[in-house]
mmJSON file of the N, C-alpha and C atoms, coordinates in Angstrom:
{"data_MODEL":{"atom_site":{
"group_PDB":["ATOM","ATOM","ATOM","ATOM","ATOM","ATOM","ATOM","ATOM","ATOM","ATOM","ATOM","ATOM","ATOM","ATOM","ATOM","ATOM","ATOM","ATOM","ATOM","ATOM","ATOM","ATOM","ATOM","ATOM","ATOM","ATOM","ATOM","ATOM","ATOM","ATOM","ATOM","ATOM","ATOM","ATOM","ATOM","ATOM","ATOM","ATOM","ATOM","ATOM","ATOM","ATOM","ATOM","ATOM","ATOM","ATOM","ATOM","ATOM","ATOM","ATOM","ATOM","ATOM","ATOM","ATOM","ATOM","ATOM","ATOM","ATOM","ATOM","ATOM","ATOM","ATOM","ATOM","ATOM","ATOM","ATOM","ATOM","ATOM","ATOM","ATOM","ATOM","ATOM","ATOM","ATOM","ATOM","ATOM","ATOM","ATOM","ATOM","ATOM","ATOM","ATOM","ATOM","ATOM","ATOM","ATOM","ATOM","ATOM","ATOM","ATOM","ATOM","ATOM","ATOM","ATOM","ATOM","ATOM","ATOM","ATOM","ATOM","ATOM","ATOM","ATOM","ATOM","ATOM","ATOM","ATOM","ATOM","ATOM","ATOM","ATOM","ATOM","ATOM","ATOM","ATOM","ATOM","ATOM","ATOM","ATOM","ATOM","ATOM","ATOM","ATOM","ATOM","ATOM","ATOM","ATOM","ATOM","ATOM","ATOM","ATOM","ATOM","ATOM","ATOM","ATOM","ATOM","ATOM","ATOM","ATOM","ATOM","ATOM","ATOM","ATOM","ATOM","ATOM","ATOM","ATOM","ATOM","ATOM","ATOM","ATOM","ATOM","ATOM","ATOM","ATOM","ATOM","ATOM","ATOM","ATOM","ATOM","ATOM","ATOM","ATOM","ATOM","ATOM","ATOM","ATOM","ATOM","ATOM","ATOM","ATOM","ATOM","ATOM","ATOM","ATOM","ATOM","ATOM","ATOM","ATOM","ATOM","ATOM","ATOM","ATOM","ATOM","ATOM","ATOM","ATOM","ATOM","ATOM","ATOM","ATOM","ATOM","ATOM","ATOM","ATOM","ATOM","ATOM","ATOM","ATOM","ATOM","ATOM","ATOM","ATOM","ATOM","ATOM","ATOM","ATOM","ATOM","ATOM","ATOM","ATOM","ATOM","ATOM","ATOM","ATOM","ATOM","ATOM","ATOM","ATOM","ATOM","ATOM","ATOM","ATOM","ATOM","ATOM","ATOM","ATOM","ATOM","ATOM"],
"id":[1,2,3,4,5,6,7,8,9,10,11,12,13,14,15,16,17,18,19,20,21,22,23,24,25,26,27,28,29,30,31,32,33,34,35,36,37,38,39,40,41,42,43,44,45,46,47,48,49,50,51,52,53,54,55,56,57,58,59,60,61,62,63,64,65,66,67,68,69,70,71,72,73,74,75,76,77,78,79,80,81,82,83,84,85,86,87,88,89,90,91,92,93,94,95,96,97,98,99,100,101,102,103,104,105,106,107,108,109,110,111,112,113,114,115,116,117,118,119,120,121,122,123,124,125,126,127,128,129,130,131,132,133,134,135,136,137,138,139,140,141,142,143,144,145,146,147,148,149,150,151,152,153,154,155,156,157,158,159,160,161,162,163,164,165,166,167,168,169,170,171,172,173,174,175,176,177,178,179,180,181,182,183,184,185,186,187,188,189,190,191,192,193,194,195,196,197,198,199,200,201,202,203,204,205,206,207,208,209,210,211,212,213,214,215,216,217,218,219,220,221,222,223,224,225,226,227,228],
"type_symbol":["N","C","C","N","C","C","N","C","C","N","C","C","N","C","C","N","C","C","N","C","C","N","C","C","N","C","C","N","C","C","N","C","C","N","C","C","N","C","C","N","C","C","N","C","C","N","C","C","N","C","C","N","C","C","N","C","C","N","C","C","N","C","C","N","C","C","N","C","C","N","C","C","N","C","C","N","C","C","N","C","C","N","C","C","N","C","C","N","C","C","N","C","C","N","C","C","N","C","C","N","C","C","N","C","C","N","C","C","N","C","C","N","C","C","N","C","C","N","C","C","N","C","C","N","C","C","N","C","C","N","C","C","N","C","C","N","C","C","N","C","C","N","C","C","N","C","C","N","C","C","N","C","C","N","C","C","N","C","C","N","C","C","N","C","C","N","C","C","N","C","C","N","C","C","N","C","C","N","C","C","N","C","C","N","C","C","N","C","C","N","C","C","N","C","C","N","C","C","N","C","C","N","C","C","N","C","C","N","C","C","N","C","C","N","C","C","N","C","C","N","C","C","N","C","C","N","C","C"],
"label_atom_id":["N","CA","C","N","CA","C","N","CA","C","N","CA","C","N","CA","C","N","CA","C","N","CA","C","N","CA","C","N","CA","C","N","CA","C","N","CA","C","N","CA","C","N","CA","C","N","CA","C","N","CA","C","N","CA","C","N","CA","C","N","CA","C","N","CA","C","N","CA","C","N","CA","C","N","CA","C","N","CA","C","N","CA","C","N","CA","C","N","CA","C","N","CA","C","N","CA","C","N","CA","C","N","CA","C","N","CA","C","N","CA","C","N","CA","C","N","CA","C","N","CA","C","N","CA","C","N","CA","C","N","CA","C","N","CA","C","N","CA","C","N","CA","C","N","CA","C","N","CA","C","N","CA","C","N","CA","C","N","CA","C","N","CA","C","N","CA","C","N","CA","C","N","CA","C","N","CA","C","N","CA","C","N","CA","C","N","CA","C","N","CA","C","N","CA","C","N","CA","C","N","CA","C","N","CA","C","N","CA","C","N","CA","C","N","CA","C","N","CA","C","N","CA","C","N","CA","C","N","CA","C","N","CA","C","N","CA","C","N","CA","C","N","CA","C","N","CA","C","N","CA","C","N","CA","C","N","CA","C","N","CA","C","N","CA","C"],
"label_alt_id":[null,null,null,null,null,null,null,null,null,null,null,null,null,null,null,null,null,null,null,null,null,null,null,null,null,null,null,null,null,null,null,null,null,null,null,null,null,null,null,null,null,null,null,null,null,null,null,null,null,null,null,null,null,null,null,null,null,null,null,null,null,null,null,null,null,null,null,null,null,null,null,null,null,null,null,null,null,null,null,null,null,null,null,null,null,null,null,null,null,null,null,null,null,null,null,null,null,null,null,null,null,null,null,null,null,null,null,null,null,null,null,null,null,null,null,null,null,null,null,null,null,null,null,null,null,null,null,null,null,null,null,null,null,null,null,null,null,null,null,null,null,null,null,null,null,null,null,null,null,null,null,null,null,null,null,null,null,null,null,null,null,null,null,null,null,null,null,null,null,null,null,null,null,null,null,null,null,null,null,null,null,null,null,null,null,null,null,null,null,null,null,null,null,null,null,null,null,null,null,null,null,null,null,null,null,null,null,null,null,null,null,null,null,null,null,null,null,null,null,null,null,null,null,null,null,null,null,null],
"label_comp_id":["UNK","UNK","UNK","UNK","UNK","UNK","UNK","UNK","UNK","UNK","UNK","UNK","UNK","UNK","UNK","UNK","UNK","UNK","UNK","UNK","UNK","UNK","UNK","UNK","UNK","UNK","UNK","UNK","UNK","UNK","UNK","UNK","UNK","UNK","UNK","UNK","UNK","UNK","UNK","UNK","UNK","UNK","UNK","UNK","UNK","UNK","UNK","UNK","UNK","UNK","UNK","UNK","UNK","UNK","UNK","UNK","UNK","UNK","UNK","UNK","UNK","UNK","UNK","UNK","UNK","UNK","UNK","UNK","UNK","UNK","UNK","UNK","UNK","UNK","UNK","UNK","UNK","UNK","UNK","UNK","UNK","UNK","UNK","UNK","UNK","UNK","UNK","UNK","UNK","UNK","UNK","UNK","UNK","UNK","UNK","UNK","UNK","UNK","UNK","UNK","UNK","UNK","UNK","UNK","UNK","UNK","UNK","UNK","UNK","UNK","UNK","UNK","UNK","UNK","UNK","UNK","UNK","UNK","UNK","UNK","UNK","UNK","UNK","UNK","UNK","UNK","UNK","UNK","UNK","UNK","UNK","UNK","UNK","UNK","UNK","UNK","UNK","UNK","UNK","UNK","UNK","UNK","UNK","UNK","UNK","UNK","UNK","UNK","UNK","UNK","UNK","UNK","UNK","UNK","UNK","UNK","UNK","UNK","UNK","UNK","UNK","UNK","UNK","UNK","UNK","UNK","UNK","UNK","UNK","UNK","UNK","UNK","UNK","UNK","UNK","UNK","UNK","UNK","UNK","UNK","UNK","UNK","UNK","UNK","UNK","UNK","UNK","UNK","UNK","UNK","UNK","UNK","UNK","UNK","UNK","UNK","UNK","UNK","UNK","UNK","UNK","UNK","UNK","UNK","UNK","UNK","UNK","UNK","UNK","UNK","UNK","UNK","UNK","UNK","UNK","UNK","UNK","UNK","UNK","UNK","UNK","UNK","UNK","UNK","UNK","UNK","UNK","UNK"],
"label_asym_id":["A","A","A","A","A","A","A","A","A","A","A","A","A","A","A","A","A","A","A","A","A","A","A","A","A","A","A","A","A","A","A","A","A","A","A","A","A","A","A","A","A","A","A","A","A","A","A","A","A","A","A","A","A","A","A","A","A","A","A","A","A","A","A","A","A","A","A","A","A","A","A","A","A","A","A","A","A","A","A","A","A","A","A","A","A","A","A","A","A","A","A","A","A","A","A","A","A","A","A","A","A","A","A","A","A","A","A","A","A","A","A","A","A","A","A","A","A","A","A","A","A","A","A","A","A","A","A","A","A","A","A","A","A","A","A","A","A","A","A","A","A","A","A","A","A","A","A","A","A","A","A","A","A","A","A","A","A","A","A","A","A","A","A","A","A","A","A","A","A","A","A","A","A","A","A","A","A","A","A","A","A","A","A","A","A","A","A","A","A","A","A","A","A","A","A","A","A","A","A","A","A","A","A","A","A","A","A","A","A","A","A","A","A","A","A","A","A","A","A","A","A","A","A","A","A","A","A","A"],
"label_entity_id":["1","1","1","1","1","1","1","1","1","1","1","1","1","1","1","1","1","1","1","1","1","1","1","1","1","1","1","1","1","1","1","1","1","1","1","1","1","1","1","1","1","1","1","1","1","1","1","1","1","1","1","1","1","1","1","1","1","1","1","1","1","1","1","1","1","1","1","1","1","1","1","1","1","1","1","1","1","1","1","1","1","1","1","1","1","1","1","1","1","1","1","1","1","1","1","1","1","1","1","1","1","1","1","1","1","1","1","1","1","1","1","1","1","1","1","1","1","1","1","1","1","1","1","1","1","1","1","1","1","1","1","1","1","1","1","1","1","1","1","1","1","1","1","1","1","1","1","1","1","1","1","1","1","1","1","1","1","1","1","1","1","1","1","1","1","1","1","1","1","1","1","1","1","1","1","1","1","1","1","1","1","1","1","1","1","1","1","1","1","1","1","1","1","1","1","1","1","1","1","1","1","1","1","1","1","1","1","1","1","1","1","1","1","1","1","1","1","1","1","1","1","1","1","1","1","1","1","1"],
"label_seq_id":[1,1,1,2,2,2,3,3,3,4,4,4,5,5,5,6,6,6,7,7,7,8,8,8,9,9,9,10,10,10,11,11,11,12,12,12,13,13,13,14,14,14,15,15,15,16,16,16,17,17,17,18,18,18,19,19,19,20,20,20,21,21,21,22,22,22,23,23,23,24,24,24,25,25,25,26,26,26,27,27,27,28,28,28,29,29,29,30,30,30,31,31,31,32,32,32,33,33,33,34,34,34,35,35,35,36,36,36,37,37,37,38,38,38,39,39,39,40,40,40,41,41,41,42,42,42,43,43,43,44,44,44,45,45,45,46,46,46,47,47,47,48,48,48,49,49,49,50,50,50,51,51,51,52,52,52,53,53,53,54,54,54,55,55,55,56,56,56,57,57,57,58,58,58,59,59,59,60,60,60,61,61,61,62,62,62,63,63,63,64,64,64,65,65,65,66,66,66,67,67,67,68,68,68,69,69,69,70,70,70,71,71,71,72,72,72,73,73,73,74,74,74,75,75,75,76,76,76],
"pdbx_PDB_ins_code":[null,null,null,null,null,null,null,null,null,null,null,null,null,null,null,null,null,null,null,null,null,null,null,null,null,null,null,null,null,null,null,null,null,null,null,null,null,null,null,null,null,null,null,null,null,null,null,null,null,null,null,null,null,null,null,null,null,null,null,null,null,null,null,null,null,null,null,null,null,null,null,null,null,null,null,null,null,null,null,null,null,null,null,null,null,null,null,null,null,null,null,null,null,null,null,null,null,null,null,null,null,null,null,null,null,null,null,null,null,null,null,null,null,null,null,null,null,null,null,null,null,null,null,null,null,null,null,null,null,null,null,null,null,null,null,null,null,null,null,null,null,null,null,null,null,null,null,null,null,null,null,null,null,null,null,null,null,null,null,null,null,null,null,null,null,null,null,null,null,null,null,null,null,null,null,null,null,null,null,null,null,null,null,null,null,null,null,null,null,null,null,null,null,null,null,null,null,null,null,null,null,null,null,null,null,null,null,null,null,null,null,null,null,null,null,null,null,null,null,null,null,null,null,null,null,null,null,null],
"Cartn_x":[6.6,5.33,4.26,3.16,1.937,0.947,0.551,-0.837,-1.709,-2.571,-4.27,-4.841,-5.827,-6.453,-8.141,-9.158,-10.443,-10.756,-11.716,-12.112,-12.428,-12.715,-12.603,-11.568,-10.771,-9.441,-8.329,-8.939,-8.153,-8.744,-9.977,-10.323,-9.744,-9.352,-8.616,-7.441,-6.501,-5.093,-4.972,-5.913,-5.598,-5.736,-6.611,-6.646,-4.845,-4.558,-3.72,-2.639,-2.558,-1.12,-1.38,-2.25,-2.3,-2.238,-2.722,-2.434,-1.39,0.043,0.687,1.772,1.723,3.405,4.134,5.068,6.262,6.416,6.261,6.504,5.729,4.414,3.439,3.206,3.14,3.093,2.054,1.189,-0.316,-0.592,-0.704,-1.078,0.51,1.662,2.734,3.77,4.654,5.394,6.708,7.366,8.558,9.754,9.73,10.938,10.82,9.953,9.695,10.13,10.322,10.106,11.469,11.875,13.636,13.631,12.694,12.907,11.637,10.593,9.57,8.339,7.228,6.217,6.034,5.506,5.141,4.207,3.032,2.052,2.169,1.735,2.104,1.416,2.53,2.005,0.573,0.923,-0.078,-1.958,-1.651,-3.345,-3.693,-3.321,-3.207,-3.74,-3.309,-3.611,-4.816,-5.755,-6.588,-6.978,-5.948,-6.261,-5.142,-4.178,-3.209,-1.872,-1.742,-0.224,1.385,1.385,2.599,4.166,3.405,4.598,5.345,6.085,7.16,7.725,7.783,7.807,6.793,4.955,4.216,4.016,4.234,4.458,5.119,6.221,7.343,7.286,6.842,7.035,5.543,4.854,3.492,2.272,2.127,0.921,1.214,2.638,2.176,1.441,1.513,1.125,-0.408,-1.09,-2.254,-2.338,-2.718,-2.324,-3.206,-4.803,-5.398,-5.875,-5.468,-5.525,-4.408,-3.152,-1.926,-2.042,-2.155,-2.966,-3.974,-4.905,-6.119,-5.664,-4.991,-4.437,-3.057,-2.391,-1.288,-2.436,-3.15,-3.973,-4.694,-5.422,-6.159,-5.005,-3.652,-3.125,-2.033,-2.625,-1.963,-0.717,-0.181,1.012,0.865,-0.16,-0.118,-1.17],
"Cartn_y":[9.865,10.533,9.524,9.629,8.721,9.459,8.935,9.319,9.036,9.579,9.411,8.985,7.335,7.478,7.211,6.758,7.127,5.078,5.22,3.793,2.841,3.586,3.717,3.115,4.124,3.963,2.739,2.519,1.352,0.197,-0.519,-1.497,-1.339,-0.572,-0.396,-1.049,-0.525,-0.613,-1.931,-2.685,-3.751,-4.917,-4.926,-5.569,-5.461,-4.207,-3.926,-4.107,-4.058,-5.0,-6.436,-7.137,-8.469,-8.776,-8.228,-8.519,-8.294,-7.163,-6.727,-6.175,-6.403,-6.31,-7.388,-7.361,-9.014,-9.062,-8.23,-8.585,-8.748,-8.925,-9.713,-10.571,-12.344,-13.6,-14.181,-14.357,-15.082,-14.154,-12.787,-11.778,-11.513,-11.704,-11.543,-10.869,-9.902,-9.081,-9.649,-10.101,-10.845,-10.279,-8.495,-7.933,-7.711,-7.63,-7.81,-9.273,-10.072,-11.759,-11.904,-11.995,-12.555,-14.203,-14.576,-16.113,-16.671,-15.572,-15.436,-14.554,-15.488,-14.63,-13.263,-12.208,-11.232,-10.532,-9.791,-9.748,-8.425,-8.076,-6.864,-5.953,-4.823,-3.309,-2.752,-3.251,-2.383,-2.595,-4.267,-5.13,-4.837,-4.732,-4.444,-2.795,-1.665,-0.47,0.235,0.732,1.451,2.774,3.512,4.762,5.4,4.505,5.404,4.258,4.908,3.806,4.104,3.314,2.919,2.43,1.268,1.212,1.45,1.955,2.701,2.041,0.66,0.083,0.191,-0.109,-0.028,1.51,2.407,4.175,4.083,4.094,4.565,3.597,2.107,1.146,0.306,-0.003,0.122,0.713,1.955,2.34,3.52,3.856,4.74,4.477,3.016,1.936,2.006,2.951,2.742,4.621,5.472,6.635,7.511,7.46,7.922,7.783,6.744,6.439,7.263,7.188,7.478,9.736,9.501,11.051,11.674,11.043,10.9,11.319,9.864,9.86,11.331,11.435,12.953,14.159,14.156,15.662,16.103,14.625,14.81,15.283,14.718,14.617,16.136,17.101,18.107,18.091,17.295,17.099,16.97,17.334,16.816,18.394],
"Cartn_z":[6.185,6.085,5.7,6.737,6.093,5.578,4.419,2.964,3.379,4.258,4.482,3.392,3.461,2.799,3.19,2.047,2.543,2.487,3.078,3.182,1.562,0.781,-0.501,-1.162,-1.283,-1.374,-0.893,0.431,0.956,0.502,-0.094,-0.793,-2.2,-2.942,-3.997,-3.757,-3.074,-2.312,-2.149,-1.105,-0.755,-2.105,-2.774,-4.143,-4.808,-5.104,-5.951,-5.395,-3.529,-3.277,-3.225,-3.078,-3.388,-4.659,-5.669,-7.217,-7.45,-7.411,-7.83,-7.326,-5.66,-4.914,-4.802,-5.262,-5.412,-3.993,-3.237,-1.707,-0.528,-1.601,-0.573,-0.93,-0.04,-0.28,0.741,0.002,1.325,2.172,1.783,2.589,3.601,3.779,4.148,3.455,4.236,3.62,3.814,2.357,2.425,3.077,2.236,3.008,4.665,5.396,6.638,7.602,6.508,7.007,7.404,8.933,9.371,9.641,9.227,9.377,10.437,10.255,10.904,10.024,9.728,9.08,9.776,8.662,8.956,7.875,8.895,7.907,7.221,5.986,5.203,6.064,6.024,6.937,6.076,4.839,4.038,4.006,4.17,4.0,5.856,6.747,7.976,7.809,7.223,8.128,7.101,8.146,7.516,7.32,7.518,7.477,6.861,6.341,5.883,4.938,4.387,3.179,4.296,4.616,5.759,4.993,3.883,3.366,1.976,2.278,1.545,0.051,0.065,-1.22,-1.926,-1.149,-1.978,-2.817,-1.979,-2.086,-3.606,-3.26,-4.547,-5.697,-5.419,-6.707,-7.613,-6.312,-6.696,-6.932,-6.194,-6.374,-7.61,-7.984,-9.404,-10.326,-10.212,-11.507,-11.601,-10.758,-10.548,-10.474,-11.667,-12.078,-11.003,-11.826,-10.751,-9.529,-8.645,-7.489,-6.813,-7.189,-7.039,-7.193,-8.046,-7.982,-7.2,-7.295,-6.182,-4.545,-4.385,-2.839,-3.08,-3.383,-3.527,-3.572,-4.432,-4.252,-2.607,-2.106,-1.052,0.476,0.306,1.09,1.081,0.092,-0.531,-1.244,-1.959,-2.302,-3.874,-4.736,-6.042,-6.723],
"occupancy":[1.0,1.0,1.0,1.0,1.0,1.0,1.0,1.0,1.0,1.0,1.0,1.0,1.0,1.0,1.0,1.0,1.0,1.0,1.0,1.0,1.0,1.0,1.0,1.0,1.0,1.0,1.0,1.0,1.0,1.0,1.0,1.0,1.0,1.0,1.0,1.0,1.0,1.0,1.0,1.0,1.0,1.0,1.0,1.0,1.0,1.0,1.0,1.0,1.0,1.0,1.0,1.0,1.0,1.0,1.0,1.0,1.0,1.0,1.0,1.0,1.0,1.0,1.0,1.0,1.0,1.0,1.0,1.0,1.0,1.0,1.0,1.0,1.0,1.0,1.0,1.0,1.0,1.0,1.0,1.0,1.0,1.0,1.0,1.0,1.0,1.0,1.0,1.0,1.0,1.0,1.0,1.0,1.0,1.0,1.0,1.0,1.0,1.0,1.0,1.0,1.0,1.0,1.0,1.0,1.0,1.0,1.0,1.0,1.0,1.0,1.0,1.0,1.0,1.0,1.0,1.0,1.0,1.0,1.0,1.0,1.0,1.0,1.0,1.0,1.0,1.0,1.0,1.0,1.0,1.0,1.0,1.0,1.0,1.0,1.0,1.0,1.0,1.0,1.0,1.0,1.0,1.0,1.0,1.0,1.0,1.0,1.0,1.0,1.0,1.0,1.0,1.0,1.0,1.0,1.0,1.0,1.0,1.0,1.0,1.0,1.0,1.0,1.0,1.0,1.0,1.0,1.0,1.0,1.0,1.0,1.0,1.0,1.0,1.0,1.0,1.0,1.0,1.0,1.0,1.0,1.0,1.0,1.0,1.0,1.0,1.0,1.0,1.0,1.0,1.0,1.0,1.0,1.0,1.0,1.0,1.0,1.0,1.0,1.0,1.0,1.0,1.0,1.0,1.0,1.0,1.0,1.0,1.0,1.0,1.0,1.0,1.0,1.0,1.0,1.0,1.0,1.0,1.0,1.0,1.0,1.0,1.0,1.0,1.0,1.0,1.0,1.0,1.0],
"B_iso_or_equiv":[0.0,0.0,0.0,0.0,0.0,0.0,0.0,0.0,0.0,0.0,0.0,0.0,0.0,0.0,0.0,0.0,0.0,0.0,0.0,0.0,0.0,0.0,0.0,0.0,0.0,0.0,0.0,0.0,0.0,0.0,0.0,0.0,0.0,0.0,0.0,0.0,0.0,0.0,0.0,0.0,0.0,0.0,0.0,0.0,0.0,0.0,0.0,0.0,0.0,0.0,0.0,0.0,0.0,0.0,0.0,0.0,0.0,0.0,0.0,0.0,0.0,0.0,0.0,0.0,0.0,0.0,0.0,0.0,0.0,0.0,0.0,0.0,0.0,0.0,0.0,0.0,0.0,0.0,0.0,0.0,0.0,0.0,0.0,0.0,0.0,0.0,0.0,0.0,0.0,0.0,0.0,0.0,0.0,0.0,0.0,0.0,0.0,0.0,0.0,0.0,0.0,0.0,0.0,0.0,0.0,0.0,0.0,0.0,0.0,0.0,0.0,0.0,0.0,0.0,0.0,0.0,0.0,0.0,0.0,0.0,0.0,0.0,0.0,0.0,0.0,0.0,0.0,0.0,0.0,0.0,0.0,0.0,0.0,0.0,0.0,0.0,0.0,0.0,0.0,0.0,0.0,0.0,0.0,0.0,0.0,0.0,0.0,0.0,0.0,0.0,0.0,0.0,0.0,0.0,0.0,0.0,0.0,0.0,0.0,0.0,0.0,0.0,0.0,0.0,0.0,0.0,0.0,0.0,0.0,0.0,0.0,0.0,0.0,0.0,0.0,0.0,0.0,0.0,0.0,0.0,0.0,0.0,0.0,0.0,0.0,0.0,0.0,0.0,0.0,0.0,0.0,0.0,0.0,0.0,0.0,0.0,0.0,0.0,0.0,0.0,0.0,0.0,0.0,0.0,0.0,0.0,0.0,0.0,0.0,0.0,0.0,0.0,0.0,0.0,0.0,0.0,0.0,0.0,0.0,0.0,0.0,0.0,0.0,0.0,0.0,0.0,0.0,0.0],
"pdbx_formal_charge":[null,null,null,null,null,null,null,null,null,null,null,null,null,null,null,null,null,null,null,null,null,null,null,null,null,null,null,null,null,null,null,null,null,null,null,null,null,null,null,null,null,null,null,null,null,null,null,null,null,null,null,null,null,null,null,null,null,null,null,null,null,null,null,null,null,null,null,null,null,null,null,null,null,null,null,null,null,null,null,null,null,null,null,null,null,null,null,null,null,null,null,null,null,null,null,null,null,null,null,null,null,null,null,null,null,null,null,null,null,null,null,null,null,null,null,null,null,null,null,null,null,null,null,null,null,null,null,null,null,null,null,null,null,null,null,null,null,null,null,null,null,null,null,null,null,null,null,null,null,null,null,null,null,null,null,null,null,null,null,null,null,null,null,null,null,null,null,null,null,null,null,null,null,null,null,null,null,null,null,null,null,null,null,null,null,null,null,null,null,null,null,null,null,null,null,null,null,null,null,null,null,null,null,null,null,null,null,null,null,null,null,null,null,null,null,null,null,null,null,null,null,null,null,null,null,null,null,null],
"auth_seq_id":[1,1,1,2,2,2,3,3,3,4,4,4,5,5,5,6,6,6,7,7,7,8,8,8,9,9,9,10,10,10,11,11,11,12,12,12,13,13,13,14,14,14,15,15,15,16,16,16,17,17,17,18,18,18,19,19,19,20,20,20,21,21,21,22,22,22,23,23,23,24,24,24,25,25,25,26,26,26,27,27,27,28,28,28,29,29,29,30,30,30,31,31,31,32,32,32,33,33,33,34,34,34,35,35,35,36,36,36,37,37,37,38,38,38,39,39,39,40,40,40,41,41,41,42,42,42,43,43,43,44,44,44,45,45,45,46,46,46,47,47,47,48,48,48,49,49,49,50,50,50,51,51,51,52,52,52,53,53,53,54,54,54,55,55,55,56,56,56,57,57,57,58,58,58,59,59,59,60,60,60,61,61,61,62,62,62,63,63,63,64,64,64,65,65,65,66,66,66,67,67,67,68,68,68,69,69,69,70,70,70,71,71,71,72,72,72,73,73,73,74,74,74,75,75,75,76,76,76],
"auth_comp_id":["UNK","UNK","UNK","UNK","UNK","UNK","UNK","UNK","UNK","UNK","UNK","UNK","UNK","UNK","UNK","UNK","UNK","UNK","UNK","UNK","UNK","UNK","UNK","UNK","UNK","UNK","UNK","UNK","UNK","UNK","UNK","UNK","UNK","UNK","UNK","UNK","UNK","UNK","UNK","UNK","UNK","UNK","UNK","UNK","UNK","UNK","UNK","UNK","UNK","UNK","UNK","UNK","UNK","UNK","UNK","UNK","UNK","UNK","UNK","UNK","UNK","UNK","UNK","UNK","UNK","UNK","UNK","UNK","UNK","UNK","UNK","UNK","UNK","UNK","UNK","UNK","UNK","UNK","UNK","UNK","UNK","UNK","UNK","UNK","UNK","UNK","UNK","UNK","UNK","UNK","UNK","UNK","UNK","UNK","UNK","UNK","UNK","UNK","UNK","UNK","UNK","UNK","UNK","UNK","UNK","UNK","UNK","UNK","UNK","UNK","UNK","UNK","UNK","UNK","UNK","UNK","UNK","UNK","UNK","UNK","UNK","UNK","UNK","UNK","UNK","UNK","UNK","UNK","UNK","UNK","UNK","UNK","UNK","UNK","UNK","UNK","UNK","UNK","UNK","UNK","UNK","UNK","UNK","UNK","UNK","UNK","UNK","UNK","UNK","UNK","UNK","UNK","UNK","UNK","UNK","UNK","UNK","UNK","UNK","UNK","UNK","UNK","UNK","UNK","UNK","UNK","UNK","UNK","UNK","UNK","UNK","UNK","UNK","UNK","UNK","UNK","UNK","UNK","UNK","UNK","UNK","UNK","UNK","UNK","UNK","UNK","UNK","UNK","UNK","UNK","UNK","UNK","UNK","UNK","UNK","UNK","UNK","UNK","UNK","UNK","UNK","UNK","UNK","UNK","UNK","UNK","UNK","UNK","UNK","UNK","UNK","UNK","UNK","UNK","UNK","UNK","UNK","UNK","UNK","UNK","UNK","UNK","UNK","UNK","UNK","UNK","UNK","UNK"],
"auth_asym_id":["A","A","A","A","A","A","A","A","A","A","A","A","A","A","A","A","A","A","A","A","A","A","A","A","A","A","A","A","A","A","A","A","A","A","A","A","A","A","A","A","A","A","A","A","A","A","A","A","A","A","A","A","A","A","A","A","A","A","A","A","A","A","A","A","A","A","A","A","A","A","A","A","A","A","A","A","A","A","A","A","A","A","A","A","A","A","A","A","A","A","A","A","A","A","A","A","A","A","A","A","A","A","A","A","A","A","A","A","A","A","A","A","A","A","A","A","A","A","A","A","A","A","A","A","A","A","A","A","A","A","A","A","A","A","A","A","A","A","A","A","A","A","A","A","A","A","A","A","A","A","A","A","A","A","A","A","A","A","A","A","A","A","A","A","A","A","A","A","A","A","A","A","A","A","A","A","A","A","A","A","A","A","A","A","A","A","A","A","A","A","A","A","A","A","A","A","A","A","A","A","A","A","A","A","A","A","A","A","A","A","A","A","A","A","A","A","A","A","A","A","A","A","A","A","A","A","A","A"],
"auth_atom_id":["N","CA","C","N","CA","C","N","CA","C","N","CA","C","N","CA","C","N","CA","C","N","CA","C","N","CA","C","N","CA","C","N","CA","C","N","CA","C","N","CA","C","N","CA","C","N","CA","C","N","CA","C","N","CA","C","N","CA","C","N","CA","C","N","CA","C","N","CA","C","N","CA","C","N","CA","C","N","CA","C","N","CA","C","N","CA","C","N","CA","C","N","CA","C","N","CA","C","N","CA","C","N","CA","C","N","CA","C","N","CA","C","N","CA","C","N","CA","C","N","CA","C","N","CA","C","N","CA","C","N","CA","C","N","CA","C","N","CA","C","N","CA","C","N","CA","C","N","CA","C","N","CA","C","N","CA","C","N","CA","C","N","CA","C","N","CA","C","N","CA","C","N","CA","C","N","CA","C","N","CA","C","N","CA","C","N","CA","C","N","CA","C","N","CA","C","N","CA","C","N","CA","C","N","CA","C","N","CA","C","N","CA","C","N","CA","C","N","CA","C","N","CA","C","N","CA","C","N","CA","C","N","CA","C","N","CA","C","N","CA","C","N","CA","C","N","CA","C","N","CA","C","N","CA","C","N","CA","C","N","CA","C","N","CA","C"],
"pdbx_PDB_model_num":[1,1,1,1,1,1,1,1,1,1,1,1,1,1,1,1,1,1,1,1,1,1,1,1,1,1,1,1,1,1,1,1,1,1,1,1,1,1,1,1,1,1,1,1,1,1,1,1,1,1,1,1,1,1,1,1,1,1,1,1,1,1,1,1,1,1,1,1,1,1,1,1,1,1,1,1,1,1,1,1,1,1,1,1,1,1,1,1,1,1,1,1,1,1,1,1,1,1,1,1,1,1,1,1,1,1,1,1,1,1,1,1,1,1,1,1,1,1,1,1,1,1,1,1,1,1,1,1,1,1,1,1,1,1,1,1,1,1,1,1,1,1,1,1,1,1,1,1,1,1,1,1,1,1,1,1,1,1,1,1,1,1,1,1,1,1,1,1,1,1,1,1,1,1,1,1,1,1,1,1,1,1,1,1,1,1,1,1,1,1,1,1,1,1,1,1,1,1,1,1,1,1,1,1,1,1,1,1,1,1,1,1,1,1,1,1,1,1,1,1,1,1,1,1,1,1,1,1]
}}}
């Protein structure tokens, strides 16, 4: 399932996975990487949270954003 978010929202996001996902490196998503760069799904999409690590491990850490994005998307 993808979390709509607002343009807003996605300048938040993108800060807070570059500050604070262990699995983004120079704008690259490590668990994605087979021996070939690959760029994070997350700093890439704009209309919606795609990936699933940042979902469940990073963005709680960020309360009302994380709330924010669940209420709008009806789920909170």
């Amino acid at each position: 399932m993808v979390l709509k978010i607002t343009p807003k929202q996605r300048v938040k996001i993108n800060a807070l996975v570059r500050r604070t996902c262990c699995n983004c490196r120079k704008g690259n998503c490590l668990l994605l990487d087979d021996g070939e760069e690959a760029k994070c799904v997350q700093l890439i999409s704009r209309y919606g949270i795609y990936c699933n690590y940042f979902l469940k491990a990073v963005l709680p850490a960020e309360k009302e954003l994380y709330a924010e994005i669940l209420r709008q998307n009806g789920m909170g």
